[in-house]
ROFI-673212 format. One record per residue: residue number from 1; x negated, y, z negated of N, C-alpha, C in turn. Coordinates in steps of 0.001 Angstrom, whole numbers, plus 500000, padded with zeros to 6 digits. Example, Ala and Ser with C-alpha at 12.3 -4.5 7.8 and 13.67 -1.06 7.14 Angstrom:
REM residues 2
     i     n_px     n_py     n_pz    ca_px    ca_py    ca_pz     c_px     c_py     c_pz
     1   486810   494310   492200   487700   495500   492200   486800   496700   492200
     2   487150   497750   492920   486330   498940   492860   487100   500030   492130
This chain:
REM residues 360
     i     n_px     n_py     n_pz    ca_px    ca_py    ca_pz     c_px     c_py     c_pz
     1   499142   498811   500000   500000   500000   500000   499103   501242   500000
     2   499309   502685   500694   498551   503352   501104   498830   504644   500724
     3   498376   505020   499290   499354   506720   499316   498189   508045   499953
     4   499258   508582   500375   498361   509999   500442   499125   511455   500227
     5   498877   512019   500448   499077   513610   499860   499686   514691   501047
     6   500286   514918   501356   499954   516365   502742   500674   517619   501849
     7   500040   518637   502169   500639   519742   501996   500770   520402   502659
     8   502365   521549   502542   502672   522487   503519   503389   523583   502687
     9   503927   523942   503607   504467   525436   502910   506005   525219   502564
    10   506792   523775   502639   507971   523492   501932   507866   521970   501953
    11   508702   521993   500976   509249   520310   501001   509779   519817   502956
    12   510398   520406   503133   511036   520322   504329   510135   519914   505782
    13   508870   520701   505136   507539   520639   506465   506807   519609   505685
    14   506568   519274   504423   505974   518225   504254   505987   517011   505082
    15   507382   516954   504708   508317   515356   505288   508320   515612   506071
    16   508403   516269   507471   508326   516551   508521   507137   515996   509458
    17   505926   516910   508593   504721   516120   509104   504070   515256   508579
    18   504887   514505   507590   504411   513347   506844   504766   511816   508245
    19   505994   512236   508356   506718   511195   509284   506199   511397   510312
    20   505484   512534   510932   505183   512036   512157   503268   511788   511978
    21   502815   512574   511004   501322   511218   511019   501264   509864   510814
    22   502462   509060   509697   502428   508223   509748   503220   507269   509645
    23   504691   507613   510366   505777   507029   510603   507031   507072   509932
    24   508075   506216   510041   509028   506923   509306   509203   505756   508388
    25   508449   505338   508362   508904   503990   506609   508043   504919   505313
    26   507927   505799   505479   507615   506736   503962   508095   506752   503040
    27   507617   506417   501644   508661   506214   500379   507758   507760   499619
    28   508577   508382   499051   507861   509859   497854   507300   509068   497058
    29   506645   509369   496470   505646   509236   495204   505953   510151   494505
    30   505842   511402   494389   506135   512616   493767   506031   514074   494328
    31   506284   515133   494255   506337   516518   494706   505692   517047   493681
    32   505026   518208   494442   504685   519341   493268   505173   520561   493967
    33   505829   521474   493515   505271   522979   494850   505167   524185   493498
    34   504480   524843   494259   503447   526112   493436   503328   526870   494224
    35   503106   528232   493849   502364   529339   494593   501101   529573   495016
    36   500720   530102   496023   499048   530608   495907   499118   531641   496161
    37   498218   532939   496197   497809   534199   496720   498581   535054   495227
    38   499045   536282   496206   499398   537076   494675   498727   538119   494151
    39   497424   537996   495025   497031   539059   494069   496700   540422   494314
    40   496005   541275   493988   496330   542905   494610   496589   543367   495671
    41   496145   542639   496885   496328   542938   498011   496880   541745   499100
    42   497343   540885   498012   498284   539576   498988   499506   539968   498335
    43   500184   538561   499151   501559   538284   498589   501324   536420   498393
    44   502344   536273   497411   502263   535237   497073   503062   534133   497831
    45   502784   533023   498297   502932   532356   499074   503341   530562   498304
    46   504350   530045   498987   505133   529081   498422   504269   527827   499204
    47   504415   526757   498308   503378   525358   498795   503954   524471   498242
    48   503743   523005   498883   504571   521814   498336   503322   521080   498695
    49   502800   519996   497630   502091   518963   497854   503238   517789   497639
    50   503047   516936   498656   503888   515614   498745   503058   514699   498941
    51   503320   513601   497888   502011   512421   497616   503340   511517   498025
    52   502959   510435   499013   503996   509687   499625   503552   508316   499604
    53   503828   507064   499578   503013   505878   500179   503710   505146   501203
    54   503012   503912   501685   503419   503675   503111   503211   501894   502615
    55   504045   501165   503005   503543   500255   502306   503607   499267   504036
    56   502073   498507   503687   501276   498085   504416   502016   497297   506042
    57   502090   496891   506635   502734   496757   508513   504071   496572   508338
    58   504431   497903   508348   506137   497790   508400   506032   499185   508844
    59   507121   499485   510050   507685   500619   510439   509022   500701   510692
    60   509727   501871   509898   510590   502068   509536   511726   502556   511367
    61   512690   501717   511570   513341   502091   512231   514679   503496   512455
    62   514329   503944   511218   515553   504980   511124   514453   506261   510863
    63   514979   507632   511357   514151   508637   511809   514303   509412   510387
    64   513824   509596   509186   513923   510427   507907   514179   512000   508082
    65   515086   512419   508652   515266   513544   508559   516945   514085   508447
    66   517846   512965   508274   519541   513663   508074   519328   513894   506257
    67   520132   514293   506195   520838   515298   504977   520655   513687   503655
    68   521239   512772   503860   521098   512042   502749   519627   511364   502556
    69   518772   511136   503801   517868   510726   503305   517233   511723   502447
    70   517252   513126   503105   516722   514053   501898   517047   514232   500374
    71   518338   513902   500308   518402   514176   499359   518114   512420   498083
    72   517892   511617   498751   517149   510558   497967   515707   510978   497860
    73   515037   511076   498687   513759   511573   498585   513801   512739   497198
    74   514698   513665   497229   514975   514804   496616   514517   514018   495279
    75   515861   513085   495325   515829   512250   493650   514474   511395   493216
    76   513549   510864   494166   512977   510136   493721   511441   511734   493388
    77   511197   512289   494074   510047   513517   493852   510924   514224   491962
    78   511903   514086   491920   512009   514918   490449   511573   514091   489380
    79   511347   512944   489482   510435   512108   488252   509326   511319   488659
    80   508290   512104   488584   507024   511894   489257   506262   511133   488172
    81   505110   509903   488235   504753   509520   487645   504085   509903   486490
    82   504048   509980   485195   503406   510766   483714   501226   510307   484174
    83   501089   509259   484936   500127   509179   484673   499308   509978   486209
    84   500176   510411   487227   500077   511331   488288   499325   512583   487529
    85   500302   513321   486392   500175   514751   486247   498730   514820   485394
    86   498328   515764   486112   497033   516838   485513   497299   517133   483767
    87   496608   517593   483130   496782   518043   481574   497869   519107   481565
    88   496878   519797   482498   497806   521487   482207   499078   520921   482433
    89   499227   520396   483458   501132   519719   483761   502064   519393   482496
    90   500978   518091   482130   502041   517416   480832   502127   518875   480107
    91   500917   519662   479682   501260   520510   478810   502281   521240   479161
    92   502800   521813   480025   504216   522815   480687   505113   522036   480576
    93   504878   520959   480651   506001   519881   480647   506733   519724   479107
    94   505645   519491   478062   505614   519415   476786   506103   521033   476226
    95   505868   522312   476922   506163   523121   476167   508036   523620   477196
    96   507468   523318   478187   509471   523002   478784   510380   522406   477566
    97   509984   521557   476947   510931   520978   476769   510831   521144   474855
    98   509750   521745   474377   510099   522429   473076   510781   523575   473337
    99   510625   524607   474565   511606   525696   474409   513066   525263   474278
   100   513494   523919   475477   514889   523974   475398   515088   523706   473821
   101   514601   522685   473172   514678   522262   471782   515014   523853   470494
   102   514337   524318   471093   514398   525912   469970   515756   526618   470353
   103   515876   527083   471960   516769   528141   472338   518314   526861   471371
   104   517839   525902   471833   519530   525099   471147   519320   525001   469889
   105   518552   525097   469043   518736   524803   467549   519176   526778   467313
   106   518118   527782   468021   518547   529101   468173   520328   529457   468125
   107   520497   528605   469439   521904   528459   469483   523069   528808   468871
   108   522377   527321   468103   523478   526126   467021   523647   527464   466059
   109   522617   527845   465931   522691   528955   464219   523649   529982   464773
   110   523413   531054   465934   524682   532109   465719   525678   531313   466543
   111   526184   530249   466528   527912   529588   466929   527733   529300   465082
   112   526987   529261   464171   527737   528549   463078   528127   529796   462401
   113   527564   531224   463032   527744   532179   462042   528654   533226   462979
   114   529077   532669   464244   530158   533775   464802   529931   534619   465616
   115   528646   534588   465741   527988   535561   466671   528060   535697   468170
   116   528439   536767   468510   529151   536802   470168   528377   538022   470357
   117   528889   538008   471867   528214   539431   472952   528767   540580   472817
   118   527829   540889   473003   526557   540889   473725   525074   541043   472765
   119   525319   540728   471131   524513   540475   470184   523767   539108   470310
   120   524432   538029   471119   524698   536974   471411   523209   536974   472289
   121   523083   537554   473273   522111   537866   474438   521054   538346   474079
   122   521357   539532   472835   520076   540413   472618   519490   539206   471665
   123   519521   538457   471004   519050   537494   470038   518136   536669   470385
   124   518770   536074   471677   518194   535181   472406   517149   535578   473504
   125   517249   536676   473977   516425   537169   475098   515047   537013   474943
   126   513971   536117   475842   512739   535990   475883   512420   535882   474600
   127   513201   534297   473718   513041   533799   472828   511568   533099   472502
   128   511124   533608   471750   509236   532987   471799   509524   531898   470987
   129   508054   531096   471644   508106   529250   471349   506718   529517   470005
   130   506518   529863   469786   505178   530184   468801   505898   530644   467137
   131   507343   530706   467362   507941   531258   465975   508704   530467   465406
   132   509082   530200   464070   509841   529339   463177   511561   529890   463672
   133   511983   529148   464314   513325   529496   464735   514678   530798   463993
   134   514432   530264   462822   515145   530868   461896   514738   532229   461267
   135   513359   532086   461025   512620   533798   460788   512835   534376   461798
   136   512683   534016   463458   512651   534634   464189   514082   535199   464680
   137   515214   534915   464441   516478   535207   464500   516731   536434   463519
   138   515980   535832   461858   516605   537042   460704   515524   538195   461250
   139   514225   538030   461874   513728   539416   462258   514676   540315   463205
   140   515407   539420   464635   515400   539717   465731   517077   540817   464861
   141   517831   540380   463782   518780   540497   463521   518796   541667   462747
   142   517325   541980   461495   517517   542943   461233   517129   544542   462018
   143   516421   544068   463527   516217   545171   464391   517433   545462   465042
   144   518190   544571   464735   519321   545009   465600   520307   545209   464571
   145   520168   544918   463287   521720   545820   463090   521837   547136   462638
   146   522725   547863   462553   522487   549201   462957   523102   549665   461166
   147   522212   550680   460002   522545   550823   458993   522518   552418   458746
   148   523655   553162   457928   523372   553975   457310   523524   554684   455841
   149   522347   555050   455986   522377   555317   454394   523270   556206   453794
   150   524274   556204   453002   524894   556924   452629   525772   558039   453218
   151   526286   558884   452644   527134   560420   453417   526937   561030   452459
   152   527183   562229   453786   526720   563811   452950   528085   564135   453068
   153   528639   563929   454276   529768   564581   454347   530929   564660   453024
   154   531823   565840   453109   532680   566157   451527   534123   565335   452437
   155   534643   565412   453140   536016   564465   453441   535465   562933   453676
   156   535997   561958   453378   535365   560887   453283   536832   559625   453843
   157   537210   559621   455248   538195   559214   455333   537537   557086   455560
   158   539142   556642   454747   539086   555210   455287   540344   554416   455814
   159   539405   554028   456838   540412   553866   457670   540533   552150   457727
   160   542034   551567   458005   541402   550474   458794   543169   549528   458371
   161   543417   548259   458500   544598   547673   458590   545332   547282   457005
   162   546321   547052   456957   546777   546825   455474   546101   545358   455082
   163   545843   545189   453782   545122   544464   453585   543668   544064   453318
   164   542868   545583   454041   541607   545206   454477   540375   545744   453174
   165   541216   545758   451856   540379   546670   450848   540233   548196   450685
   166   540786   549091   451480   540749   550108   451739   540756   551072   449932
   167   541716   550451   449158   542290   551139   448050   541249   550953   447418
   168   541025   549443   446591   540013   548940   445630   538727   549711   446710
   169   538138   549663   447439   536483   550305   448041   536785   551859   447425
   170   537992   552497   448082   538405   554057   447578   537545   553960   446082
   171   538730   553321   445089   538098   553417   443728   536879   553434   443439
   172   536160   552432   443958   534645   551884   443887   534025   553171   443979
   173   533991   553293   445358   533541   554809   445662   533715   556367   444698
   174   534964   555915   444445   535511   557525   443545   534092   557858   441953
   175   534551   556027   441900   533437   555873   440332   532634   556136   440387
   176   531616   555605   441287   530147   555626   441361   530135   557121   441732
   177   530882   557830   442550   530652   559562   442703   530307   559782   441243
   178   531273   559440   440951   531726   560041   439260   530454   560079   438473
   179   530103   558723   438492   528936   558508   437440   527824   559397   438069
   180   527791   559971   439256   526161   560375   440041   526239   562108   439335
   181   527508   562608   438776   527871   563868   438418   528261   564599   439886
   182   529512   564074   440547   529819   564843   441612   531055   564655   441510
   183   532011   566173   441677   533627   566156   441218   534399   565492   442288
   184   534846   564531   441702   535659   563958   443368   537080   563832   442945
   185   537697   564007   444402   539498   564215   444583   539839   563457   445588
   186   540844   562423   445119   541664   561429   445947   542583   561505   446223
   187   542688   561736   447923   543986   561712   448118   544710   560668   449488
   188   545612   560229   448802   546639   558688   449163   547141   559203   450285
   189   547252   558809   451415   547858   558577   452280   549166   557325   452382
   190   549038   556539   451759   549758   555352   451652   550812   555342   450276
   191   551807   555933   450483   552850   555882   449976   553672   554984   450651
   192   553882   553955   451117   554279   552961   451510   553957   552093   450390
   193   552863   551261   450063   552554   550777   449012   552431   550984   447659
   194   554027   551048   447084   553562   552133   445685   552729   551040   444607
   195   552359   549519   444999   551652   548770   443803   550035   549421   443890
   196   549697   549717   445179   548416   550275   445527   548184   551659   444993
   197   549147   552888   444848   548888   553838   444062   548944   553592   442727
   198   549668   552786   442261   549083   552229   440505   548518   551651   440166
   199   547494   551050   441065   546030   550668   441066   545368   551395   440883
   200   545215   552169   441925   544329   553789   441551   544662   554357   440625
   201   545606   554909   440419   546079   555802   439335   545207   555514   438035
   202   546039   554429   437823   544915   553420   436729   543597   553984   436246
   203   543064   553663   437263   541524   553681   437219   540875   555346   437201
   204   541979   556329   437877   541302   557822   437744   541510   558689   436535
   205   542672   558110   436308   543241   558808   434715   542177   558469   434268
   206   541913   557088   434131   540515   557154   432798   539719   557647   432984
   207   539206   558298   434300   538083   558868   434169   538396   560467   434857
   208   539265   560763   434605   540221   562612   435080   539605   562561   436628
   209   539926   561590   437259   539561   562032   438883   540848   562213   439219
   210   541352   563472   440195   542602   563948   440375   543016   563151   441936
   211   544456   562487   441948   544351   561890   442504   545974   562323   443322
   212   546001   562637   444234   547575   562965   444992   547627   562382   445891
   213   549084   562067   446251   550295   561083   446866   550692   562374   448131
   214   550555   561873   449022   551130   562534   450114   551778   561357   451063
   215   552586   562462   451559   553844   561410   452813   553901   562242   454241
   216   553059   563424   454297   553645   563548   455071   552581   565502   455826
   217   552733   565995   456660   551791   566306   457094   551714   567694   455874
   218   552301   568242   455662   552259   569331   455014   552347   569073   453770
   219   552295   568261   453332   552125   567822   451461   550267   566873   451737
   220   550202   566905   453114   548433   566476   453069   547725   568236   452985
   221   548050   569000   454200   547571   570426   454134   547657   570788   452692
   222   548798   570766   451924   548296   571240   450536   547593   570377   449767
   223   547322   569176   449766   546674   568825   448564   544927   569022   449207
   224   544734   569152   450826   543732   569509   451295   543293   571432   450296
   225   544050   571895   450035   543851   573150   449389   543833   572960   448149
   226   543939   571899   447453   543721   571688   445995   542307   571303   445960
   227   542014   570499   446868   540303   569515   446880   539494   570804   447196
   228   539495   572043   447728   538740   573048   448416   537556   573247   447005
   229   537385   573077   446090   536154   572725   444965   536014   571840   444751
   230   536048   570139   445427   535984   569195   445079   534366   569047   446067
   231   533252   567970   445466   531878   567330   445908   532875   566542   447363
   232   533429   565691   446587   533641   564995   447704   535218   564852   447521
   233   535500   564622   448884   537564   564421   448831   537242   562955   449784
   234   537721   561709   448973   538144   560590   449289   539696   560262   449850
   235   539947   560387   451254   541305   559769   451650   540994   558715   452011
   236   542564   557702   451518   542845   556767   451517   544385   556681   452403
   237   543923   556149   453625   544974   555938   454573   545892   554877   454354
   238   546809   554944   454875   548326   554258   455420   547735   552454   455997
   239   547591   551702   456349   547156   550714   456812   548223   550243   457708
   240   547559   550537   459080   547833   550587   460477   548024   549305   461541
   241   548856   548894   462119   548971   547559   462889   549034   548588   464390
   242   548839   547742   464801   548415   548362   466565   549347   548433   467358
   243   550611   547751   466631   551996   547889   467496   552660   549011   466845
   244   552012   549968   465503   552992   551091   464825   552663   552107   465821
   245   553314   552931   466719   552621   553928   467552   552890   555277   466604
   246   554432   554898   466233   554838   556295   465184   554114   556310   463526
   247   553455   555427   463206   552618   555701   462492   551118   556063   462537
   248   550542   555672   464011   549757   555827   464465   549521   557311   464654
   249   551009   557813   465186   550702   559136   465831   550679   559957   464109
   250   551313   559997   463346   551345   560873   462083   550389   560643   461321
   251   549666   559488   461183   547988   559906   460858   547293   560473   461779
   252   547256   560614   462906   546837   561434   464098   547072   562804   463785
   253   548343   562807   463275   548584   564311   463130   547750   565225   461887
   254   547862   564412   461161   547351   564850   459403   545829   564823   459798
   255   545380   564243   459878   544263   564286   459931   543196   565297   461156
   256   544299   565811   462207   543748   566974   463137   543697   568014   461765
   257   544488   568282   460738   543952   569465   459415   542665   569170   459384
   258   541867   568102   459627   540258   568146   458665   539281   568781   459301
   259   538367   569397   458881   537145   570327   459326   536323   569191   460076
   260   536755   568574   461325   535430   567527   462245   534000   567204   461534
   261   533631   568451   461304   531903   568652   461332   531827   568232   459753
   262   532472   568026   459246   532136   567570   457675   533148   566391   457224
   263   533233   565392   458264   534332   564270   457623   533514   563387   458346
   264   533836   562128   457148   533042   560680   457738   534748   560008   458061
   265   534834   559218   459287   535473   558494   459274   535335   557197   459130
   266   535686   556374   458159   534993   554649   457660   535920   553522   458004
   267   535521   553330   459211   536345   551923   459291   535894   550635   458257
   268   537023   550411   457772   537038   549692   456299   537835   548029   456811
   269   537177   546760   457426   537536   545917   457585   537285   544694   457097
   270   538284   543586   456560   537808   542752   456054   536872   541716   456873
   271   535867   540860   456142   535225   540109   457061   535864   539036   457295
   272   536924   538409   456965   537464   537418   457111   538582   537729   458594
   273   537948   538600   459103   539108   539218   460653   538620   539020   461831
   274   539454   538659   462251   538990   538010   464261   538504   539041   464469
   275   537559   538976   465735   537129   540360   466130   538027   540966   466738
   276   538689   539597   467624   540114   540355   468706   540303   541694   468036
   277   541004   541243   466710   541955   542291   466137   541505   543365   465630
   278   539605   543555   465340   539547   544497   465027   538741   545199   466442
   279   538732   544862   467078   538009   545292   468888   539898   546193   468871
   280   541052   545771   469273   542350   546540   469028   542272   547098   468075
   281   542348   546956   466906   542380   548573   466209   541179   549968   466152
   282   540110   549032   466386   538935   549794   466784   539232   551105   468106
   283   539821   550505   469472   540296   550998   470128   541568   552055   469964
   284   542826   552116   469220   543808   551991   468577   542667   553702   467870
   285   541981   553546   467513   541638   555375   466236   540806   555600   467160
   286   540002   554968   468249   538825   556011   469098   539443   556831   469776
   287   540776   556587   470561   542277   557258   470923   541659   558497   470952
   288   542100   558525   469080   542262   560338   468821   540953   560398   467909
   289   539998   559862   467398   539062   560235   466552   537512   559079   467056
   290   536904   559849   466415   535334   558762   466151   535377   558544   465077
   291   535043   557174   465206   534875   556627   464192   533149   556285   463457
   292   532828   556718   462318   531005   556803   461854   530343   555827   461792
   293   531494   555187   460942   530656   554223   459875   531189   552731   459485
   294   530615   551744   459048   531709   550589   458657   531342   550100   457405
   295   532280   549523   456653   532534   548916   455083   532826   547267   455856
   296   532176   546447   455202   532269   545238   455317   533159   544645   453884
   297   533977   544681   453983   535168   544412   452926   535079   542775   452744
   298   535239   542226   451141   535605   540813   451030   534626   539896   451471
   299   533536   540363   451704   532142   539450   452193   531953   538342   451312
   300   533022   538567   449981   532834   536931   448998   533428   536125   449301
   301   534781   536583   450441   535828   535248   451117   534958   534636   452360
   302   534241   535257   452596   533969   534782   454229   532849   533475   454130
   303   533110   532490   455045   531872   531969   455134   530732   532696   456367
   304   530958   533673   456765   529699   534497   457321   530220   535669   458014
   305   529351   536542   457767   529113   537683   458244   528769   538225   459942
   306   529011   537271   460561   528381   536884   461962   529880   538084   462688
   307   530681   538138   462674   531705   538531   463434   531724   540180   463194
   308   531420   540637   461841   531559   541562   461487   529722   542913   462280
   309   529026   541619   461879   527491   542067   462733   528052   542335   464507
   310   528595   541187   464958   529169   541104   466583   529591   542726   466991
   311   530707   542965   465752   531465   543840   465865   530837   544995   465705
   312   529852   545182   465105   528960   546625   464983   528266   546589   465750
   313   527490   545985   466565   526468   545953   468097   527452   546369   468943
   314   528642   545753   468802   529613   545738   470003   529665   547341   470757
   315   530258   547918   469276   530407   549015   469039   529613   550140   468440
   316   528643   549882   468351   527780   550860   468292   528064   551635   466971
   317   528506   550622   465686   529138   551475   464310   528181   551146   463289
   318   527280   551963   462979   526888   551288   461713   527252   550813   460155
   319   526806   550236   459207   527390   549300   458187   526948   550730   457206
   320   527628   551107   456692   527330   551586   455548   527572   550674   453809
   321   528288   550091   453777   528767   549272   452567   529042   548222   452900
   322   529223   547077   451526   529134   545745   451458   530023   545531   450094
   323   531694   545069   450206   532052   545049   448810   532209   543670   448824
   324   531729   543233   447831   531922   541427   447479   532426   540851   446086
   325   533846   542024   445890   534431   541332   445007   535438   542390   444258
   326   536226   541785   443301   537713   543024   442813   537363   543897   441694
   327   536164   543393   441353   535323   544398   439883   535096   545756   440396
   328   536008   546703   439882   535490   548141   439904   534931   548795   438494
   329   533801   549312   439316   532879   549584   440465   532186   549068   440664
   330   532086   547624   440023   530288   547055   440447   530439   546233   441817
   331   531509   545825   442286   531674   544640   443582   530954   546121   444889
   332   530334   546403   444532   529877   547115   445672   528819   547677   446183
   333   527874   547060   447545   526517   547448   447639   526206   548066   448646
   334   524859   548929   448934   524605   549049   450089   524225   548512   450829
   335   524657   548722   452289   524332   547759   453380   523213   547833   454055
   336   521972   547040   452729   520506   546988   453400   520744   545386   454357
   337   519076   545364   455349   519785   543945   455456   519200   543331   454898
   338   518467   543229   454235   518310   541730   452982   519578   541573   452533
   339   520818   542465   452270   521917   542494   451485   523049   541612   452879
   340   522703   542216   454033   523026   541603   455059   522866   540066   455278
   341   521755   539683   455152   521041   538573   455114   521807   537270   454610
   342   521696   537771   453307   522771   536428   452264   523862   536402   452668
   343   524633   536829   453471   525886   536438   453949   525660   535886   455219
   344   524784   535001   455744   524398   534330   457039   524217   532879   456824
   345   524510   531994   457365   524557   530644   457395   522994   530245   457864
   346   522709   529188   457627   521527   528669   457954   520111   529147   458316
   347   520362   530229   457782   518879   530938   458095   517696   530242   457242
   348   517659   529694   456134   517451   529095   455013   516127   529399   454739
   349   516755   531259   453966   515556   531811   453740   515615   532558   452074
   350   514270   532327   451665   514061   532907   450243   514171   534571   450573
   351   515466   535223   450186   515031   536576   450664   514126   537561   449953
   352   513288   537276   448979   512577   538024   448164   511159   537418   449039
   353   510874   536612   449466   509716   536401   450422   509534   536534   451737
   354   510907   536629   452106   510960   536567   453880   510822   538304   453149
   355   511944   539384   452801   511443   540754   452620   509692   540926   452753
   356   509248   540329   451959   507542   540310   451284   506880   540256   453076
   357   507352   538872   453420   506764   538790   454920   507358   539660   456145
   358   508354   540673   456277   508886   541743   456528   507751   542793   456886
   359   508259   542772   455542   507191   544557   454960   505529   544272   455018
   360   505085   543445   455234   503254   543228   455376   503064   543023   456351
């Protein structure tokens, strides 16, 4: 049996002039094709080596060139013999097939934590084979999520669906003002829920934070003229479904009273929420307002934080807060991401050392 080699500038011209130097009973052995040239003043140029054998006085009566013989040939050149390939080969070969191994264990981790696009893409993009899978995700994750520190601003609106913590974060917030020595004034939007204003109530009496009930646009304009010496004025909105348009529009309205240039608007959502629904209400207040900032509400129900991260890349909102639990005021942190971090599935990282290996 007789192998030999020809090369040309495709698979197509290989076999071509393979069959006619030495007939048409040719069986593949294996393919390689590669480039040559390339360099400053070439162009790079496409090549196929085809190692074929011929096995000893037999000539093949059928002419190798219709569509199916190619494509057997096709099949037998894609698994070329292991003891054929050069070093460098196996090695590309060997590191082919640790990348696929990483990008899917890469994968596996943001599908277990919720993670979608286009955060989804930036994670993965020109994923390096030289890094511990999982560090390399919590790095790639804390460049990408987007944080801010605190507000200056004195109106401090929160916004976001019934249900989503809006009241209990209010409080949180009102306290910790309180304790920093800054006079703060709350005022309710949500007179709909009167168990939610005797929640608050509760909690400001004990500590004389003045707290008013409005229904309606001109009982907001005045209690907006009561807060006019207040550090900070905390509203606490109505909690909004995407099919209310007439409630939609009368927080629309109340809230054209506020001075733009000095109001944070805080979308306040729980993490336990499809994105669907908050991608629609998200949409639903960009309408008539911008929205600043986001509160990651209930981060102690969720098994991960992955949807709520989705949702701030998506949108371009950064995390300001993290409440993880009904204790006022302590269920509530800032949204560093080490603080980020522990609410992620499988990263399975010491965060007081991965920080350490961070910061050095």
């Amino acid at each position: 049996m007789k192998y030999v080699t020809i090369t040309a500038n495709s698979y197509e011209e290989a076999l071509k002039k393979a069959e006619e130097d030495y007939g048409k009973n040719i069986r593949i052995h294996s393919r390689r094709d590669y480039s040559v040239g390339g360099g400053l003043f070439s162009r790079k140029r496409n090549k196929c080596d085809l190692t074929l054998y011929i096995p000893e006085g037999e000539r093949a009566e059928k002419k190798v060139n219709d569509d199916e013989s190619i494509l057997e040939f096709e099949k037998e050149a894609r698994t070329p013999d292991p003891e054929s390939l050069s070093s460098s080969e196996r090695l590309n070969t060997e590191v082919y097939r640790g990348s696929l191994e990483k990008i899917s264990k890469a994968e596996k981790i943001l599908k277990q934590n919720d993670i979608s696009e286009p955060l989804w893409s930036v994670l993965l993009n020109d994923f390096p084979l030289d890094q511990k899978v999982e560090l390399e995700i919590s790095k790639r994750l804390i460049d990408s999520i987007r944080i801010k520190n605190g507000i200056s601003n004195k109106y401090q609106v929160l916004l976001g669906p019934t249900g989503s913590g809006k009241t209990t974060t209010c409080a949180k917030l009102a306290i910790n003002y309180n304790k920093s020595g800054k006079n703060v004034f709350i005022i309710s939007l949500d007179s709909y829920r009167v168990g939610s204003f005797y929640q608050i109530r509760k909690l400001t009496d004990a500590l004389c934070i003045p707290l008013k009930t409005v229904s309606d646009e001109i009982s907001f304009i005045s209690a907006l003229k009561e807060a006019e010496d207040a550090d900070v004025v905390l509203i606490d909105t109505m909690g909004l479904s995407k099919n209310d348009d007439e409630l939609n529009l009368k927080l629309k309205s109340m809230l054209n009273n506020l001075n733009r240039a000095n109001s944070e608007y805080i979308f306040v959502s729980s993490s336990t929420t499809k994105i669907e629904d908050m991608d629609a209400l998200y949409e639903i207040y960009c309408s008539y307002m911008r929205l600043d900032s986001l509160i990651a509400s209930k981060v102690d129900e969720c098994f991960t934080l992955g949807t709520l991260l989705s949702f701030s890349y998506r949108h371009k909102l950064p995390f300001i807060y993290l409440t993880n639990g009904q204790r006022v005021p302590e269920d509530i942190e800032s949204a560093e991401s080490m603080n980020i971090l522990r609410y992620l599935k499988s990263l399975d990282l010491d965060i007081d050392r991965f920080d350490h290996q961070v910061l050095s």
